[in-house]
C-alpha positions in Angstrom: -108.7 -6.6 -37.6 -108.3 -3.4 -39.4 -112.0 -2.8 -38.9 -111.8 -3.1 -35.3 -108.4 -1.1 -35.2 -110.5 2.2 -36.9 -113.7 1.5 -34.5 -111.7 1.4 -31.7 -109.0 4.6 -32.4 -112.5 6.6 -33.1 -114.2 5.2 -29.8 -111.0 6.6 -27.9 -111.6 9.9 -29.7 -115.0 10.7 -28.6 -114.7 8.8 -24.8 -115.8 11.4 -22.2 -117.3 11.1 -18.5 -120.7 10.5 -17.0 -122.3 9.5 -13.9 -121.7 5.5 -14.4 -118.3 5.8 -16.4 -115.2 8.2 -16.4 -112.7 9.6 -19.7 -110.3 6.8 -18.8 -112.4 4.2 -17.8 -113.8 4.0 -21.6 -110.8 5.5 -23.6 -109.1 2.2 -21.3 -112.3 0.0 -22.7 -111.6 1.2 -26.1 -107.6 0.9 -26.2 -108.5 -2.7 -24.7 -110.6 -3.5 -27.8 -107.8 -1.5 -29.9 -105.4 -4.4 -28.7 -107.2 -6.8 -30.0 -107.3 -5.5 -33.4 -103.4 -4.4 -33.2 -102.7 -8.4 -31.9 -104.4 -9.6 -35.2 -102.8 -7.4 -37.7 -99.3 -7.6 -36.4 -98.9 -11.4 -37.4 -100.8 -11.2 -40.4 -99.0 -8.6 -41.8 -95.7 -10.2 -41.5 -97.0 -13.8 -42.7 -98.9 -12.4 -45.7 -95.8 -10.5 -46.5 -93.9 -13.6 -46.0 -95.8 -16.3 -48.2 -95.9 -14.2 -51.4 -92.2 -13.1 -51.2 -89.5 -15.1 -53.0 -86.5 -15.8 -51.1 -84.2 -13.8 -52.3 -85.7 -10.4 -50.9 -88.0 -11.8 -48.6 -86.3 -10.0 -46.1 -86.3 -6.5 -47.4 -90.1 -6.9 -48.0 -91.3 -7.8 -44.9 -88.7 -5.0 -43.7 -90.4 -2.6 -46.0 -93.8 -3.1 -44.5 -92.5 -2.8 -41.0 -90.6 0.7 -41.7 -94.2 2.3 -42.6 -94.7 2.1 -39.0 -91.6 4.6 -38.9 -93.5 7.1 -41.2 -96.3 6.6 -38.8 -94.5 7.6 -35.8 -92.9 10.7 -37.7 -96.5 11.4 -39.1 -98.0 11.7 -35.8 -95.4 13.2 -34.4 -96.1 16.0 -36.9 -100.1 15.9 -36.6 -99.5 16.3 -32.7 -97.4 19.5 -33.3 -99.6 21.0 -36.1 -102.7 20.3 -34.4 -101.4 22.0 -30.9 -99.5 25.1 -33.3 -103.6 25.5 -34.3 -104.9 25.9 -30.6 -102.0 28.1 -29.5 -103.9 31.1 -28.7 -106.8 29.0 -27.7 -104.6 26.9 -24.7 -103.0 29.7 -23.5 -106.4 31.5 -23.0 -108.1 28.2 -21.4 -105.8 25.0 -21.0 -108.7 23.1 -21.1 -108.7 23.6 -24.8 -106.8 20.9 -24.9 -109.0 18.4 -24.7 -110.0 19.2 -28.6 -106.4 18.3 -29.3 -105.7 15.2 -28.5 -108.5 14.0 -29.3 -108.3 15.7 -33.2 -104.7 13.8 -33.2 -106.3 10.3 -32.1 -109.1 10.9 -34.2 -106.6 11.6 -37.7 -105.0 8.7 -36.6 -108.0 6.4 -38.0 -107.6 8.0 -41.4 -104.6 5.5 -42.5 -106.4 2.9 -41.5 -109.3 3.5 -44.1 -106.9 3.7 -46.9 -105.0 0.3 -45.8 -108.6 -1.5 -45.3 -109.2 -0.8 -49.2 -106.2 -3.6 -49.7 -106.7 -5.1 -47.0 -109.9 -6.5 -48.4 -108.7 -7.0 -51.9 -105.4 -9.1 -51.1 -106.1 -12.7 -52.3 -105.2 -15.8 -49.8 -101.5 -16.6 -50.0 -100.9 -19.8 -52.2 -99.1 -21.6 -49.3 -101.8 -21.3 -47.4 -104.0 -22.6 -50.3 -101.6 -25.8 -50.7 -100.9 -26.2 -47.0 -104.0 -25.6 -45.3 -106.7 -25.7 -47.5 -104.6 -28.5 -49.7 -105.9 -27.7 -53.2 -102.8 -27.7 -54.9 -104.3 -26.8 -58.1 -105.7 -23.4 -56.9 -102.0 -22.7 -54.7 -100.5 -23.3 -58.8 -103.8 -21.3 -60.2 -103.2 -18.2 -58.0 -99.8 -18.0 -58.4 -100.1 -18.3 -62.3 -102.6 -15.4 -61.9 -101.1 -13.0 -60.1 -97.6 -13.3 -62.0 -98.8 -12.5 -64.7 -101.6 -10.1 -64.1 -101.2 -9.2 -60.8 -105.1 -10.0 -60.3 -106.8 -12.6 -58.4 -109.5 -14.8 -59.4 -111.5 -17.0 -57.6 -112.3 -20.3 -58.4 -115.5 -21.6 -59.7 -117.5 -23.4 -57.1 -118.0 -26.7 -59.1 -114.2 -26.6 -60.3 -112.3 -30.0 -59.6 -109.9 -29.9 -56.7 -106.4 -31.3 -56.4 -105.7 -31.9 -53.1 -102.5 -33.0 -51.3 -101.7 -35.0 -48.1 -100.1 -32.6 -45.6 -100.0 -32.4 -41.6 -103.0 -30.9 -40.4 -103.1 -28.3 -37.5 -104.3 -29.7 -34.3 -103.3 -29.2 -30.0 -101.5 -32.9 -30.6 -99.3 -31.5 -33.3 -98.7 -28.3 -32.4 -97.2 -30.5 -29.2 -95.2 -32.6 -31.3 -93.7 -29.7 -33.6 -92.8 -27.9 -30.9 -91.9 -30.9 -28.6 -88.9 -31.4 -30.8 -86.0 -29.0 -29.4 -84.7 -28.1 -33.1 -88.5 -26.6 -33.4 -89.2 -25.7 -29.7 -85.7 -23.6 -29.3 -86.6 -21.4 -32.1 -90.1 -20.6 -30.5 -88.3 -19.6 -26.7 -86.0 -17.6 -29.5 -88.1 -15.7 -31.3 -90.5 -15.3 -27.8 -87.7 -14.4 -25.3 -86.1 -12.2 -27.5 -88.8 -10.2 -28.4 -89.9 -10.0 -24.6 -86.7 -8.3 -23.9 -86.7 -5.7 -26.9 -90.3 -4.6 -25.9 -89.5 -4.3 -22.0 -86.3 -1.3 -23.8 -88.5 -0.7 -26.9 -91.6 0.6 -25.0 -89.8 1.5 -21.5 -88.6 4.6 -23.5 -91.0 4.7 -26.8 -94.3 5.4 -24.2 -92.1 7.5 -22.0 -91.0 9.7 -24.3 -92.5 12.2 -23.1 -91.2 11.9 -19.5 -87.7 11.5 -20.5 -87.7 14.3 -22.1 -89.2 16.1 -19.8 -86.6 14.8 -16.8 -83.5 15.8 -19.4 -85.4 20.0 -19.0 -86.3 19.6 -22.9 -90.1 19.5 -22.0 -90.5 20.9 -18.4 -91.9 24.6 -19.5 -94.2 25.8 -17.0 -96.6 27.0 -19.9 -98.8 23.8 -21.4 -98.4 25.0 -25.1 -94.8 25.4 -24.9 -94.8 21.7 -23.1 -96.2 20.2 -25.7 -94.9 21.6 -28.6 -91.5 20.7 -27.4 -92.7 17.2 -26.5 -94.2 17.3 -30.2 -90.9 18.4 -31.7 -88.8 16.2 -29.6 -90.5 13.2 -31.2 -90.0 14.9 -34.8 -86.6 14.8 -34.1 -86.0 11.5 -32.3 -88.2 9.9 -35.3 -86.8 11.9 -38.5 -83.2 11.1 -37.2 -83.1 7.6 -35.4 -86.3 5.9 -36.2 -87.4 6.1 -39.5 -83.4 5.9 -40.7 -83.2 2.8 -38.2 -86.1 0.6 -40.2 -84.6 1.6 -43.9 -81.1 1.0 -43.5 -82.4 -2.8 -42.2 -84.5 -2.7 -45.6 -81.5 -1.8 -47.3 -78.9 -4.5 -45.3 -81.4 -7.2 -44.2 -80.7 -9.5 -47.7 -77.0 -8.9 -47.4 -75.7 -9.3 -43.8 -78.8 -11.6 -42.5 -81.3 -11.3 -39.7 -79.6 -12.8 -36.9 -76.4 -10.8 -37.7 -78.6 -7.7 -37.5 -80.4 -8.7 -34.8 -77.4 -9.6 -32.7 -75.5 -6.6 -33.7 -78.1 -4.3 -32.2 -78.9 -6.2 -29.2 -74.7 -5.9 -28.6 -74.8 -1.9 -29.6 -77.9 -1.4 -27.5 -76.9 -3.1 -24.3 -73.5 -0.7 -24.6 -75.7 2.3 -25.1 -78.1 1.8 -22.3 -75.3 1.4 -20.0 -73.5 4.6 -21.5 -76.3 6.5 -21.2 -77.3 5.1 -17.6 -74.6 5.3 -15.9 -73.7 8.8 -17.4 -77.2 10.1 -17.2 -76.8 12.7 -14.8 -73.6 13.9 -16.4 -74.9 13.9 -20.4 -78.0 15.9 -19.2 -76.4 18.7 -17.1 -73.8 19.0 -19.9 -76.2 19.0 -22.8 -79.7 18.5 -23.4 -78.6 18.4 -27.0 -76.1 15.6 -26.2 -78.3 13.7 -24.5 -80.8 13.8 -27.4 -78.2 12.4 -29.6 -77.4 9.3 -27.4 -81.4 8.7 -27.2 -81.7 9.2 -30.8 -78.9 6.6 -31.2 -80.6 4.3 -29.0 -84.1 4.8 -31.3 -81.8 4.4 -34.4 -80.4 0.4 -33.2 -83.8 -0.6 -31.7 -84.9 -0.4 -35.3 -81.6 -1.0 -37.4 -82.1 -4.1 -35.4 -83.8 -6.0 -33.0 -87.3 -4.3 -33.2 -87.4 -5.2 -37.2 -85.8 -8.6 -37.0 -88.0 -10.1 -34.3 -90.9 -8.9 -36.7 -89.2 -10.5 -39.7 -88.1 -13.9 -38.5 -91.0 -15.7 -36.4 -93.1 -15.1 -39.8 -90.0 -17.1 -41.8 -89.0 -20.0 -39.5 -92.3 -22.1 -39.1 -94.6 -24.0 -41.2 -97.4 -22.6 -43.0 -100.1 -24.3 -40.2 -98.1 -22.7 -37.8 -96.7 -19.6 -39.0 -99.4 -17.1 -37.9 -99.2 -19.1 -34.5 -96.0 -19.0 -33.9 -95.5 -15.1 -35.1 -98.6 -14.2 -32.6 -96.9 -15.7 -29.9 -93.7 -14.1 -30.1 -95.8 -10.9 -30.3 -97.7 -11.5 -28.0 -94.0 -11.9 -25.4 -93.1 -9.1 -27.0 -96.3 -7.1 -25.4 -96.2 -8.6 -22.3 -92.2 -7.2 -22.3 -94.2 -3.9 -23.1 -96.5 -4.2 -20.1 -93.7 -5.2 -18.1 -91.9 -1.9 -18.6 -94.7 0.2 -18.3 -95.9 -0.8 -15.3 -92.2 -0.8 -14.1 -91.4 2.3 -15.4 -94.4 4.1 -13.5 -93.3 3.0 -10.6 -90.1 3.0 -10.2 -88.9 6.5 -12.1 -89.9 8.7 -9.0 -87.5 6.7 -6.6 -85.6 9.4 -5.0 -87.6 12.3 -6.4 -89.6 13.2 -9.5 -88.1 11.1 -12.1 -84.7 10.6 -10.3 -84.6 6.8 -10.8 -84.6 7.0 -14.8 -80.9 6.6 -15.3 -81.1 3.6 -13.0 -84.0 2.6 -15.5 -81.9 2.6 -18.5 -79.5 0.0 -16.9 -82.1 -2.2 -16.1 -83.1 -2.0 -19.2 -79.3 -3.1 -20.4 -79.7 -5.9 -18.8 -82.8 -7.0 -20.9 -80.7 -6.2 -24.1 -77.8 -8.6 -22.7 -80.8 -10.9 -22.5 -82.3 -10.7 -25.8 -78.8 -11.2 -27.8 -78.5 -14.3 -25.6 -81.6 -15.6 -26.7 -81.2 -14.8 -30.1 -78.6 -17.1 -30.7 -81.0 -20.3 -30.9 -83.2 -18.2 -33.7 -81.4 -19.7 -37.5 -80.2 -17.5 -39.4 -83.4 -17.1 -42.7 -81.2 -15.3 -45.0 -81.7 -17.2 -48.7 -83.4 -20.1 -47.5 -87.2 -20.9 -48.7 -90.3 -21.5 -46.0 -90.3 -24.8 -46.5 -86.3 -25.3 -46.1 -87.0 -23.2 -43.0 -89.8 -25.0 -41.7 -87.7 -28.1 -39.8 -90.5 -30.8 -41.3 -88.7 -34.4 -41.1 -91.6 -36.1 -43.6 -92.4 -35.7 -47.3 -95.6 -34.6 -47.7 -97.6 -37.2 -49.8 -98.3 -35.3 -52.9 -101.2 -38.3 -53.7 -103.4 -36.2 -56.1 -107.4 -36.8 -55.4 -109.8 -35.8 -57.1 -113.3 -33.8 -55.3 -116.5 -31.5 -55.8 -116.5 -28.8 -53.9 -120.3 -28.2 -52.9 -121.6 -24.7 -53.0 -124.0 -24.2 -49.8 -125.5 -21.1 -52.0 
C-alpha cells in the first residue's frame, strides 16, 4: 500500500491538461488511486502495532504511531510556507508561478513514504496472525523467541515441521455469526458510528482550513503570496499548538485514564466548543482574529487529545485476530464516508447568505455530530489492560490438538 501511496502522491505532482483530459480530471484519477493505498495502510498500521504490543502499553504504542501523522501535518505545513517564501518574487511577478509550488509541496510529500517503505518491507508477520490465521503455533512461539531476543526475524525452513492448532477460520458465514451476536455486533456500530461522526468535524474543518481562515480575515489578502503564506502559517500554528500537543498528551494519558474515557471526554469538550464557537462566531471573529484562532486551535487540540486517536486505537484492540484488520477497515472506512459527508456539505452549504456566511451555522451542525459520536461510544468497552484475546468476545476454547505436517515448497 505504501507503494501505491508514493506512485500516486508523484502522479498528482506531475498531472497537467491536454486535449482528452484536464489538471483535475487526472490529479482526481490519481487522489482516487491515492485512496486506495491510504485505505490499506490505515488498518494495517494500527493492527500490526497492535499484535506485537503487550498489554500494558499497547495503547501508548499504537498512540505513538498515530501522532507521526501530527509531525506530518506540521511538516507540511512548513514545506508549504518554505516552498512559497522561495517563489516570492517569482508569484508576485507572474501568479501563475504557482503552479511549480504546489506541485514541489505534493511532490516532497512522497519522500516519507520512501523512508517508511524500507520498514515497511522488513517487518516480519505478527505472531497472532501466525497462530490464528496461518495456525502454526510453533512458528507464532519461534518468531516471538526471535525477535525478543534479537530483535531479528527469521524465516522458517521450507521442509520444517508444523504445529498447527484448531482455530475458527474466516469465512462470510462467520463473520455473520461473530457479528450476529449483539455483545460483538454493538462494538462494530461503535467503533463505525463513532468514527463517522468525528470525520464529518475532523475533516469539515481539517480540508477547510483554508477557508475558515480566510472567512475569520486571517487569509483574505488581496495579493496571492501574502494569501498563502498566511494560510501556510496559519496551519503552523494551529498544528504546533493544538495538533501535534493533542496526539502526545493521548500517548502520554492513554494507559492511565483508558480509551473510552478519552474518547468520551473529547467528544463531551468538543460538542461544547463547536457550539461556543458557532453560536459566537460572528462575535469572536469581529473581536479578534487572534481569539478566534485560539478556540480553533482548542478545537484541533481535543479532536486529537481524543476522539480522532482513540477511534484509531480501539477497532484494532476489540476483535479477533481473523477479523481485526476487517473490522478496523470498516470503521475507517465510516470514518471516510463521515469525511465525504462534510466535504461535500461543507461546499455547499458555507456560501448560504453570502461568501462563506453559513460557517458558524456549520460548526453547530457539526456539534451535533460530536453529541452523536459520544453517544455511540458508549457501547465501544473500555481496552485498557486487557489482552486481544480477553478482548476478542470468543465463547469456545480453541482446540490446541497439535498435528503434525510438511509444508511443500512449490520452488
Amino acid at each position: 500500500e505504501l507503494m501505491i501511496i508514493i506512485v500516486a502522491t508523484l502522479g498528482s505532482s506531475v498531472s497537467g491538461d491536454g486535449y482528452a483530459v484536464t489538471v483535475c480530471g487526472t490529479i482526481m484519477f490519481w487522489r482516487v488511486i491515492l485512496g486506495f493505498g491510504i485505505g490499506g495502510d490505515h488498518p494495517l498500521s494500527a493492527i500490526i502495532t497492535s499484535e506485537f504490543a503487550n498489554k500494558k502499553n499497547r495503547g501508548a504504542m499504537m498512540a505513538a504511531v498515530f501522532a507521526m501523522q501530527g509531525f506530518g501535518i506540521l511538516a507540511a505545513a512548513i514545506v508549504a510556507l518554505i516552498v512559497v517564501s522561495s517563489f516570492k518574487n517569482r508569484i508576485q511577478d507572474d501568479v501563475t508561478s504557482i503552479d511549480y509550488c504546489w506541485r514541489l509541496v505534493l511532490g516532497i510529500g512522497a519522500l516519507p513514504g520512501l523512508v517508511a517503505l524500507y520498514f515497511r518491507l522488513t517487518v516480519p508477520e505478527s505472531p497472532r496472525y501466525t497462530m490464528d490465521i496461518e495456525r502454526d503455533i510453533n512458528q507464532a512461539s519461534q518468531d516471538i523467541t526471535t525477535v525478543l531476543s534479537t530483535g531479528k526475524y527469521k524465516e522458517r525452513e521450507v521442509d520444517e515441521p508444523v504445529v498447527r492448532i484448531d482455530v475458527p477460520k474466516s469465512s462470510w458465514a462467520d463473520f455473520g455469526k461473530y457479528f450476529g451476536k449483539w455483545k460483538n455486533g454493538k462494538i462494530l456500530v461503535g467503533t463505525a458510528v463513532s468514527w463517522f461522526a468525528l470525520d464529518v468535524a475532523f475533516y469539515g474543518i481539517g480540508l477547510n482550513n483554508s477557508i475558515i481562515l480566510n472567512a475569520i480575515g486571517f487569509s483574505n489578502d488581496p495579493d496571492p503570496y501574502t494569501s498563502l503564506k498566511n494560510i501556510a502559517v496559519g496551519n503552523i500554528i494551529i498544528s504546533a499548538m493544538g495538533t501535534v500537543p493533542g496526539y502526545w498528551l493521548t500517548v502520554l494519558f492513554v494507559d492511565r485514564w483508558g480509551r473510552k474515557t478519552i474518547q468520551l471526554m473529547g467528544f463531551t469538550v468538543l460538542t461544547i466548543l463547536f457550539i461556543v464557537v458557532g453560536a459566537a462566531y460572528h462575535q469572536i471573529k469581529n473581536a479578534s482574529i487572534a481569539l478566534f484562532i485560539v478556540f480553533f486551535t482548542l478545537l484541533q487540540f481535543f479532536l486529537n487529545f481524543g476522539p480522532n486517536t482513540t477511534t484509531f486505537i480501539v477497532p484494532g484492540e476489540v476483535f479477533p485476530t481473523r477479523y481485526r484488520s476487517t473490522g478496523h477497515g470498516i470503521s475507517a472506512a465510516s470514518g471516510k464516508l463521515g469525511a465525504i459527508v462534510a466535504q461535500v456539505g461543507f461546499s455547499k452549504l458555507k456560501d448560504i447568505g453570502g461568501p462563506n456566511a453559513f460557517v458558524g451555522q456549520l460548526l453547530l451542525i457539526f456539534s451535533a455530530w460530536m453529541f452523536i459520536g459520544g453517544l455511540f461510544s458508549i457501547l465501544i468497552p473500555e481496552t485498557k489492560g486487557l489482552s486481544l484475546e480477553e478482548l476478542a468476545n470468543e465463547d469456545h476454547e480453541y482446540n490446541v490438538e497439535e498435528r503434525k505436517e510438511r509444508v511443500k515448497s512449490d520452488v
